[in-house]
N, C-alpha and C positions, 0 to 999 in steps of 0.2 A: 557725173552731173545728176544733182538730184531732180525730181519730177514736180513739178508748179502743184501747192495743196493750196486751195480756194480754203480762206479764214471762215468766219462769220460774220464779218461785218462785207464781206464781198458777196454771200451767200444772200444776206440781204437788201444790198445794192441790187444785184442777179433777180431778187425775185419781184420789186417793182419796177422793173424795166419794161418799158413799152416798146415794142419793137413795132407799132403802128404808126408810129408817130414820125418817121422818118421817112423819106420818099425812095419805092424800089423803082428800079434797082439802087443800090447806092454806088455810087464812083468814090473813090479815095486818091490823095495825093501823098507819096510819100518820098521824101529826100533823102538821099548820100550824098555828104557834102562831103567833101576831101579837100583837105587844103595842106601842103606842105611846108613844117614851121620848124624853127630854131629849137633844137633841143637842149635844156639847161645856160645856165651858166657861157657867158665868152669873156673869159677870161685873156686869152693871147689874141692881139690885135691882126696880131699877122699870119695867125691861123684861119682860115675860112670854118665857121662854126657846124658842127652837124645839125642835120635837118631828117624830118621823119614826117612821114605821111599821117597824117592823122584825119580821123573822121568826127562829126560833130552825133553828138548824143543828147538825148532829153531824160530828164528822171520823172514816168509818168505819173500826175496829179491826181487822176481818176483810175478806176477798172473799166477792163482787165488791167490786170499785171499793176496795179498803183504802186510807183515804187521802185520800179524798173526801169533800166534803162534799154531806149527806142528812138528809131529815127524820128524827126520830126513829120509828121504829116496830119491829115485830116480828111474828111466826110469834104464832096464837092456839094456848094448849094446848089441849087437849082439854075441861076442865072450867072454862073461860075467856069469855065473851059478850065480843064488841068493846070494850067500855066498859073493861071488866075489865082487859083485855090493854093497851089504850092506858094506863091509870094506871099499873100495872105497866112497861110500857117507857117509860115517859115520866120515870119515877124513876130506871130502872135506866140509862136514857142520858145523864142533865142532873142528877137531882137533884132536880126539880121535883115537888113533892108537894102541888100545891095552885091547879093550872087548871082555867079552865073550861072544859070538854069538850062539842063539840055535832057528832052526826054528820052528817054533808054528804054530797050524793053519789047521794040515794035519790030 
């Protein structure tokens, strides 16, 4: 695996960032969605079809990493709980407005 080289055009993304501007500390939300689905093609009716775990992915917009692919999540506002914030960026990244959400981790 090769090692992440910051371009120029990220270099100067990077150098007008305000990192004032954002309230500390910051909370973030981020998702693993799994969902197990049908793999290819079902062809024979009276086969039961394979299935495979799959995880959902975003290809990110902005830097870091613009371009890559990351789970969905986001920065909590202020007047936000975890739960709150994960629905909301889970919509605003995918579209998805209607998983089941369980926090992990604790």
């Amino acid at each position: 695996m090769s090692l992440y080289e910051m371009g120029a055009e990220e270099q100067a993304y990077l150098a007008k960032y305000d990192i004032t501007k954002y309230e500390r500390p910051s909370v973030a939300a981020d998702m693993a969605i799994f969902s197990i689905m049908e793999e290819g093609e079902h062809e024979n009716y009276r086969k039961l079809p394979q299935k495979a775990l799959k995880i959902l992915l975003i290809k990110r917009g902005n830097y870091p990493f613009k371009g890559y692919w990351a789970l969905p999540g986001g920065f909590c506002r202020p007047d936000e709980d975890v739960y709150t914030t994960a629905r909301r960026e889970l919509y605003e990244e995918t579209g998805v407005d209607a998983a089941y959400l369980q926090l992990a981790g604790i």
